[in-house]
C-alpha positions as CSV (number, residue, x, y, z in Angstrom):
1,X,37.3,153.2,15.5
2,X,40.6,153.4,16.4
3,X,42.6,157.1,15.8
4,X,45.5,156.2,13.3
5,X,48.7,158.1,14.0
6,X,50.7,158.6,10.7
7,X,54.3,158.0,11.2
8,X,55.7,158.2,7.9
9,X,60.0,158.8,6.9
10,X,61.2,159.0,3.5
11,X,63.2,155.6,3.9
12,X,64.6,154.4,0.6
13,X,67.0,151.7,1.7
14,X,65.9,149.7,4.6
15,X,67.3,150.0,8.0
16,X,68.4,146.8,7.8
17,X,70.4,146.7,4.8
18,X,72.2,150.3,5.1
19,X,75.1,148.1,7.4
20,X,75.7,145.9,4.6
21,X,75.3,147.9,1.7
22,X,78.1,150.2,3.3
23,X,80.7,147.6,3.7
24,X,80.0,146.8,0.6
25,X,81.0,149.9,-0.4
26,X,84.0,149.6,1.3
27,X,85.1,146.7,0.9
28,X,84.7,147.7,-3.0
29,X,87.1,150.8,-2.3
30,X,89.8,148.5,-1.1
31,X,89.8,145.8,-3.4
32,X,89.4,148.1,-6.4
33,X,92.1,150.2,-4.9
34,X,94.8,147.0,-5.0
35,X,92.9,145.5,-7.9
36,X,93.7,149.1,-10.1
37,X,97.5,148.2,-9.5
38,X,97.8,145.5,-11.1
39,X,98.9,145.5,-15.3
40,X,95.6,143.6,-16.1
41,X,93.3,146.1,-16.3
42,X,90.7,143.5,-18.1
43,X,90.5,141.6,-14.8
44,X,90.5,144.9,-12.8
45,X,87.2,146.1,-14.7
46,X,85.8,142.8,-15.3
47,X,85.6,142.4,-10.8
48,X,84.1,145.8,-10.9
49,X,81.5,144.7,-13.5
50,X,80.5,141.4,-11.3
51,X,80.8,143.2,-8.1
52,X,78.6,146.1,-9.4
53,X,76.1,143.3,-10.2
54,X,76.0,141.7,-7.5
55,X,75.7,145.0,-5.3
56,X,73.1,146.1,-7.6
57,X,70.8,142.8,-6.7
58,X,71.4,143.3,-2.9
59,X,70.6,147.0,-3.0
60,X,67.3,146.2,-4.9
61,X,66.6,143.4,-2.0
62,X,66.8,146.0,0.8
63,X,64.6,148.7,-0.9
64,X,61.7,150.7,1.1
65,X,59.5,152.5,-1.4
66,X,57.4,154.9,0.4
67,X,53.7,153.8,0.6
68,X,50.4,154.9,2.4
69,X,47.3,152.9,2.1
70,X,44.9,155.3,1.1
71,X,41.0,154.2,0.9
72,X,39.8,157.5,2.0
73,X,41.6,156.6,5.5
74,X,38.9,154.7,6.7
75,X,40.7,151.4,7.6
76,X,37.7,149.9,9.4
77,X,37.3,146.0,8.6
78,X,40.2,146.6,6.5
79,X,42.8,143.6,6.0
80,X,46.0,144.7,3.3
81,X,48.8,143.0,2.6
82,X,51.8,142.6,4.9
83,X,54.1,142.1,1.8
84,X,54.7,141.9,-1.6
85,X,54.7,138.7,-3.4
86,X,51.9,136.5,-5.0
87,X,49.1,135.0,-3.2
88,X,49.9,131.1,-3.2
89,X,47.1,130.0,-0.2
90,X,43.5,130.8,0.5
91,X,41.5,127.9,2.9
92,X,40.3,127.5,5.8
93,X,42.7,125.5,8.1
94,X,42.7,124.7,11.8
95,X,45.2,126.6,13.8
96,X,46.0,124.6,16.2
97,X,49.2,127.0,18.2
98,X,46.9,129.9,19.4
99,X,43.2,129.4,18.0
100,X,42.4,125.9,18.4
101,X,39.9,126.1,15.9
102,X,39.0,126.8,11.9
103,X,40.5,129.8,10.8
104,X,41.0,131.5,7.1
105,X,44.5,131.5,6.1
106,X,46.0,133.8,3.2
107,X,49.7,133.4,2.5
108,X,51.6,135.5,0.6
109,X,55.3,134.0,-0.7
110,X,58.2,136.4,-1.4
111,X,60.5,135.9,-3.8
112,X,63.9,137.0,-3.3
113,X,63.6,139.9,-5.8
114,X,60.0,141.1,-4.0
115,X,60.3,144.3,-1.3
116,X,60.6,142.5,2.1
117,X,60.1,144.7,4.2
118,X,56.7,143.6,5.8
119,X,53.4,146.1,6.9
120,X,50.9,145.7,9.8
121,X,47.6,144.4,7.8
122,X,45.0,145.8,10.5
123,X,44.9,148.1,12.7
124,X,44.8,147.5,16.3
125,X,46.5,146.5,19.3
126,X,49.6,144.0,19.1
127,X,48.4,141.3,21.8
128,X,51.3,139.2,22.2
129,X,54.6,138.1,19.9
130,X,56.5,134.4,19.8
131,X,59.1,133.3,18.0
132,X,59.4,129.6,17.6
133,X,62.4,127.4,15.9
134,X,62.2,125.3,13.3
135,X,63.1,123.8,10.1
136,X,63.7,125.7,6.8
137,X,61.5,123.6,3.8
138,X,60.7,125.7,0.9
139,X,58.5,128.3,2.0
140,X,55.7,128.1,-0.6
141,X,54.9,124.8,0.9
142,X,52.0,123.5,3.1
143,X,54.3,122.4,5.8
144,X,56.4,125.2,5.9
145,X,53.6,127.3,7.7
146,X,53.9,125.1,10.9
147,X,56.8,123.4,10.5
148,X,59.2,126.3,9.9
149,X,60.7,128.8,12.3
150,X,58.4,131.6,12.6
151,X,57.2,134.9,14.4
152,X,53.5,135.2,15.0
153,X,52.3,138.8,15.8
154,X,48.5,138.5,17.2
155,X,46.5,141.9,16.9
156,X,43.4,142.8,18.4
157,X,41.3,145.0,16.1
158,X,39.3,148.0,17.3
159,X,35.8,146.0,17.4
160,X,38.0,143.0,19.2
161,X,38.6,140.7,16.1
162,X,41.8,138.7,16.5
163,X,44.0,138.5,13.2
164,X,47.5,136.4,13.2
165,X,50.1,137.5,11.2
166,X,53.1,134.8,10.7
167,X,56.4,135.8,9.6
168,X,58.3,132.4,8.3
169,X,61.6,132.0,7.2
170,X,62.1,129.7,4.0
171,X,64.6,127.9,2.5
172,X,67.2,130.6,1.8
173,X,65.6,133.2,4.5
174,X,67.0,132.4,7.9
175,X,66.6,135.8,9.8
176,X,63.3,136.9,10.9
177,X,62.8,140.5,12.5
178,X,60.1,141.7,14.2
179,X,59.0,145.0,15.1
180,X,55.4,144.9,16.8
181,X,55.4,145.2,20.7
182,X,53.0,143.4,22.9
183,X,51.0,146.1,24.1
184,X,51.4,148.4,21.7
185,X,48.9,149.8,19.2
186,X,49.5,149.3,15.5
187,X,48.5,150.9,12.2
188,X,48.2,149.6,8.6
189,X,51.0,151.9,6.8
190,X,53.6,151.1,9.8
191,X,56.5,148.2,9.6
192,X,55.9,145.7,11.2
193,X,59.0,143.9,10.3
194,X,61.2,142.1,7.7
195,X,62.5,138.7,6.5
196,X,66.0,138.2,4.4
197,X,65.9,136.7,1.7
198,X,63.1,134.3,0.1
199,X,60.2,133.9,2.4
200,X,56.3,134.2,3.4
201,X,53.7,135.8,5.3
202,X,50.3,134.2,6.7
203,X,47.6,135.9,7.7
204,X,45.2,133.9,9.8
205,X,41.4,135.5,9.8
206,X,38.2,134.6,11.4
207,X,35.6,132.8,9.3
208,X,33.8,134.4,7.6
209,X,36.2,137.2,6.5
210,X,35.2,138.0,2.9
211,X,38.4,137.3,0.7
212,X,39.3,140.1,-1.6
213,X,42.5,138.2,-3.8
214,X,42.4,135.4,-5.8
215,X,45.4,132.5,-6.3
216,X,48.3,133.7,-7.7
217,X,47.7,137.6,-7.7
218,X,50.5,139.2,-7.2
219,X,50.4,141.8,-3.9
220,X,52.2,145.0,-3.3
221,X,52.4,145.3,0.7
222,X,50.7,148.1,2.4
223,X,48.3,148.4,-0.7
224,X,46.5,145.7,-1.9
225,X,43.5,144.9,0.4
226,X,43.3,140.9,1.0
227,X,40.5,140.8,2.9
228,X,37.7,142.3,4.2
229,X,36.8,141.5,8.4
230,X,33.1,140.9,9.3
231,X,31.3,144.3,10.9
């Protein structure tokens, strides 16, 4: 059984959002600063209503509660969710980039309002990453799992099960980032990236794997165990 190595910050706004949250900020300041000039004071609070909005919806989009998965810290055979969202496929498909063979595939679809900051759902060893181009179709569709661009992240558990994890841009979502290493170990409780906007995480699992959701449960990432590996 693999040691986990708690790495834990008190991040409340995402790393990847402070950039854009802070020129929005400024950009505010100077806009509100010529805006408070001006005789029609109507206008000048009605922009700072909208803009206040607006801001408000981004800020909640780049949020990073503070979560540990906590199952008496045994993480053995474990599988949690890399994301929040609702579950919206569990089947067996073939995989035909890496596997070549059957494998059982749980997606989990983010809406733009979900936390996207995404978790590691096993513990292990981070094998290899790819990135691959593609379209952008909806990404609650069948298609979009293969068809869109993605970042796979294989990991090697502990007792040497492999488990897929696919970060795919959607429709709206057209930045994927990845965290994992190849060659570095990984932990459940750890980042193991983020996607903008509306998008969806697969997790591809060996057969067998018993399944621990149901269709159209909603998942909070880093805490709601999916699945549960063979011993």
């Amino acid at each position: 059984m693999i040691k986990r190595i708690k790495k834990f910050k008190k991040i409340r706004i995402h790393r990847e959002g402070t950039d854009t949250l802070l020129y929005g900020i400024i950009i505010l300041a100077a806009i509100a600063l010529l805006l408070n000039r001006l005789d029609n004071k109507l206008f000048f609070w009605s922009f700072l209503v909208i803009f206040g909005v607006i801001y408000s919806i981004v800020l909640n989009f780049y949020r990073c509660p503070i979560r540990r998965f906590s199952e008496d810290d045994d993480t053995e055979n474990i599988v949690v969710a890399p994301a929040d969202g609702k579950i919206v496929v569990i089947e067996e498909v073939e995989e035909n980039e890496y596997f070549h063979d059957r494998r059982l595939m749980i997606s989990i679809f983010m809406s733009l309002f979900n936390v996207h900051a995404n978790w590691f759902p096993v513990d292990g060893k981070v094998k290899f990453t790819k990135h691959k181009d593609g379209n952008y179709h909806k990404a609650w569709l069948p298609k979009a799992s293969e068809e869109n661009e993605h970042a796979d992240i294989m990991i090697e558990t502990p007792d040497g099960q492999e488990v897929l994890c696919r970060q795919i841009a959607g429709a709206m979502a057209r930045r994927i980032i990845t965290y994992a290493k190849e060659g570095e170990d990984c932990y459940i409780d750890e980042h193991l990236g983020f996607i903008k906007l509306g998008s969806r995480v697969d997790v591809y699992l060996p057969i067998g794997t018993e399944v621990c959701v149901k269709m159209g449960q909603a998942t909070t990432g880093d805490q709601t165990v999916i699945a549960k590996l063979k011993g």
